[in-house]
N, C-alpha and C positions, 0 to 999 in steps of 0.2 A: 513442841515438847516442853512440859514444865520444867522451871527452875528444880533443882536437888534443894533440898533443905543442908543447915548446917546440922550435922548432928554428932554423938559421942559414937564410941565402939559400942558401951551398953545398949543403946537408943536403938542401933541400928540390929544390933542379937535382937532384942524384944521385937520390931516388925517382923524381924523374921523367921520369929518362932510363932507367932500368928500365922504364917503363910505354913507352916507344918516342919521348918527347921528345927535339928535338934542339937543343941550341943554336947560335941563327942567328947572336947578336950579344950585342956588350957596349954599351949605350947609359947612359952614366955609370953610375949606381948601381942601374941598372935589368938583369939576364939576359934576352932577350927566348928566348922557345923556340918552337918549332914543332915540325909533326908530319906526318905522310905523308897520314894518318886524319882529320888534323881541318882547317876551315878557320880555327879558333882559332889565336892567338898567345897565351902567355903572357906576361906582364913580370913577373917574379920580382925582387923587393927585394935586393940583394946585402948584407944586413944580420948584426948578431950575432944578433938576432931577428927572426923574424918576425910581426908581428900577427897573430891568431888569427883575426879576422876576414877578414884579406886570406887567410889560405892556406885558409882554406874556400871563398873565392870562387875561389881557384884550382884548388882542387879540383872544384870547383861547372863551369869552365871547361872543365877537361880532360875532363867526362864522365865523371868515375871519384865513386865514392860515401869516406866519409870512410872509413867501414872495411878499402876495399882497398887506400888510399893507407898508414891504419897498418899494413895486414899486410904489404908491401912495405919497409918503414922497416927 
């Protein structure tokens, strides 16, 4: 499994509005996202970083594997 990158909240909305995430809302420090595909919601940290842990579970979330989320980065 490859390494996560370090990334922002922004960084991390924009791959995954590539993959067809939309953003629904802004709820304080939280992006929530949604998708056509999924009945998942995401809530994305609007952070300078984000926890490695938390973006693998978002990744884990969206149904996408860690690999394709970096090849889209």
């Amino acid at each position: 499994m490859p390494p996560l990158p370090t990334l922002s909240g922004k960084e991390v909305v924009r791959i995954f509005e590539r993959f067809g995430w939309q953003v629904a809302r802004q709820s304080g420090s939280h992006i929530i996202m949604i998708s056509d595909e999924s009945i998942a919601t995401l809530s994305v940290p609007d952070h300078k970083e984000v926890a490695k842990g938390t973006l693998r579970s978002l990744i884990r979330a969206s149904g996408l594997t860690v690999t394709e989320f970096i090849e889209k980065r």
